[in-house]
N, C-alpha and C positions, 0 to 999 in steps of 0.2 A: 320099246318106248324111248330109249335113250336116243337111238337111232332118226327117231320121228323128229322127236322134237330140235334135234340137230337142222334137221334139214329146213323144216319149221325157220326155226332161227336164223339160217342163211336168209331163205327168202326172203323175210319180214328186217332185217338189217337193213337199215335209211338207204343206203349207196345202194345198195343191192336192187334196193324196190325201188328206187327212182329208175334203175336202166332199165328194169322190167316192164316196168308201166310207160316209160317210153320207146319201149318195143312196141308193144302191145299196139301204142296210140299209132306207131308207122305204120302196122299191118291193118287197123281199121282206118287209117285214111287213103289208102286203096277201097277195102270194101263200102267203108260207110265214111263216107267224107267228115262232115258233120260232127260224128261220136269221136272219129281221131283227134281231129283236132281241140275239144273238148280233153280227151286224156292226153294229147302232148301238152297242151296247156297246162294242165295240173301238175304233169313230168317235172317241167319248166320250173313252174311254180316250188315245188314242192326243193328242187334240185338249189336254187337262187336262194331259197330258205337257210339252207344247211349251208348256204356259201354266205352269207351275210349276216344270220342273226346268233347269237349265241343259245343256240336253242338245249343244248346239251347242260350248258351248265342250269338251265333255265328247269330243265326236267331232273337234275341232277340233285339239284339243293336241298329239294323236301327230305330225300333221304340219308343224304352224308350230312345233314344238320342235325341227323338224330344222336348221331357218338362222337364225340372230340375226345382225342389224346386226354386222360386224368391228368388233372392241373399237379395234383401232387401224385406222384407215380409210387408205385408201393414199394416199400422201403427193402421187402424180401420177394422174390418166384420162385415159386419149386418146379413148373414149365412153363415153355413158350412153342403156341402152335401157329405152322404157319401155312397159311390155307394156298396152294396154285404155285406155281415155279413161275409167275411173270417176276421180271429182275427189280421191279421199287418191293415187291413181296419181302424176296430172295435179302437184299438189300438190307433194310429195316430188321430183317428177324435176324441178322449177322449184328447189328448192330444194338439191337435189343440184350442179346445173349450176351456181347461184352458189357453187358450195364452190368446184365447179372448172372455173372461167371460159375455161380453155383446152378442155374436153372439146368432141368432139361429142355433139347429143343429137339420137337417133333416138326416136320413137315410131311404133310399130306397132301397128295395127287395124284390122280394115272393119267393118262393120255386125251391130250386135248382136242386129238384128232376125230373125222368123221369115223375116220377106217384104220386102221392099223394103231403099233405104239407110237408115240412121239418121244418117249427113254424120258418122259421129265423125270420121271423120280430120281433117273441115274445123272441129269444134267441139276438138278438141284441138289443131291448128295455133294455132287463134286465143285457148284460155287459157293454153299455155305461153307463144305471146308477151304476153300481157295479165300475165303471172307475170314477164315480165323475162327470157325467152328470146332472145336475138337471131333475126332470121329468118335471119342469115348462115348459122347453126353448127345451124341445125335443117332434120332430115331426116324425111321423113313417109311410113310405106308405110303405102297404106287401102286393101290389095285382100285379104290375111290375115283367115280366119275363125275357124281353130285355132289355139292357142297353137304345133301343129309347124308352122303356115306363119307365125306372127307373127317366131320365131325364124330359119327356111330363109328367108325372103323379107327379110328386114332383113341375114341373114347378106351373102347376093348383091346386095342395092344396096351396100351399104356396105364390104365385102370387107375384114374385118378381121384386122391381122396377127397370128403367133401370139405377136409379142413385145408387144404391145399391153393395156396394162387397159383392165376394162370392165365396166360397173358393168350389174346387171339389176336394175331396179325393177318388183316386183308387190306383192299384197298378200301376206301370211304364207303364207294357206290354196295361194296357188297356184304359190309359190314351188317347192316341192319337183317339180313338174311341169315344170316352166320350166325348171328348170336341171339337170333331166333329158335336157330336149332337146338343151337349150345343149351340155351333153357328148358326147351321141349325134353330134352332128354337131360337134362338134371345136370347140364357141366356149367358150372355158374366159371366165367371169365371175364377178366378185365378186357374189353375192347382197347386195339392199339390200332389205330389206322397207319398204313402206308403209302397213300397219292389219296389228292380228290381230284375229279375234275370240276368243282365249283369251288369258290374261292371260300372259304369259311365265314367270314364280315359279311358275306351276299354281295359283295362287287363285281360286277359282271365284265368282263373283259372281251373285247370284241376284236376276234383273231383272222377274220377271214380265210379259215382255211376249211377247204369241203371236204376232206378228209379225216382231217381230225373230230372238226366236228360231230360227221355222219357216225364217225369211228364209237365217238364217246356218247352220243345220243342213245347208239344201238348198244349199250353197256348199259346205258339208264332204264329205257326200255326192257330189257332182258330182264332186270331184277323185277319192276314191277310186276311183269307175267310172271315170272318166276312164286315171289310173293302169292298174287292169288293162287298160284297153282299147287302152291306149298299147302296153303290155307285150307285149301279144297280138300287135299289126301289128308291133311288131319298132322300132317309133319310139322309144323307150328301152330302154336295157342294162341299168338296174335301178330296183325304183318307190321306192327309198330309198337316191339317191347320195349 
């Protein structure tokens, strides 16, 4: 399953599927004149979208609007868990842990690849400590694919009480997913985001670039599939806690 839905996601990734579909449309305007040019048009279309409009932070908003940083952050953490080895994650939960020197800090991931490992767990041990982590107070699970086994499998090494804070560090877009789970399975945490790609006030910023774009639209995208499909297996109680 893990497998499918990987490749699923390659395809359906904005950059991805615009070359696709205008593939497609070259190979039908040899067969069928007509229907090609019809899907190069859309190609086109769809390709000048992602170059022009800010369409990512547009699909992005509903959902990184749902958790902003606590205006007053809490005064004690007994942990702090940091979901994926991307470096604004890595970053922030380095940064967090020196607010509060007493916390533990857990980071959970396994390999973000289709095939093989990619050693995050072993390249995220070794920047939080290069961040000023201690090795003492740092805990590492890298066998977690999905964000409901980054959550259940950090939940069980670390077995945390319910009188306990605890901070979850992800990025905005994937926050609302995260601490969906976190509730589904009884780990109440304080939401700590670390990057949005929408500007939080809703001012849209128009960057022209079809890469970034494409990049962060297919991040927004992913969660909401995600969300329903979460929804579906019963792994969250609702896709907007």
């Amino acid at each position: 399953m893990f497998v499918l839905t990987k490749i699923i996601a390659l395809i359906f990734l904005p950059a991805n599927f615009v070359v696709l579909l205008l593939a497609v449309g070259a190979v039908l305007c040899w067969m069928r004149p007509r229907a090609g040019r019809v899907v190069v048009t859309a190609a086109a279309a769809a390709g000048l979208s992602l170059l022009l409009l800010p369409v990512d932070q547009w699909a992005a908003y509903p959902l990184e609007s749902q958790y902003l940083r606590p205006p007053s952050p809490p005064k004690h953490v007994d942990g702090i868990l940091i979901l994926g080895g991307s470096m604004p994650n890595l970053v922030e939960g380095a940064a967090v842990a020196r607010r509060y020197p007493e916390a533990k800090v857990v980071f959970s991931g396994g390999s973000v690849y289709l095939f093989g490992d990619d050693g995050s767990a072993q390249y995220a041990s070794e920047t939080l400590r290069a961040l000023g982590v201690s090795a003492g107070r740092l805990v590492i699970e890298g066998k977690s694919l999905t964000t409901f086994e980054n959550i259940e499998f950090s939940r069980a090494q670390v077995k945390p009480k319910s009188d306990e804070v605890w901070l979850l560090v992800t990025t905005a877009i994937h926050m609302t997913r995260a601490n969906a789970v976190a509730q589904h399975l009884g780990w109440r945490m304080v939401p700590w985001t670390s990057e949005n790609i929408a500007d939080g006030s809703h001012e849209v910023y128009w960057v022209f670039n079809y890469s970034k774009t494409s990049y962060d639209l297919g991040r927004a995208l992913h969660e909401y599939e995600a969300l329903i499909a979460y929804r579906v297996e019963g792994k969250i109680d609702t896709m907007s806690p």
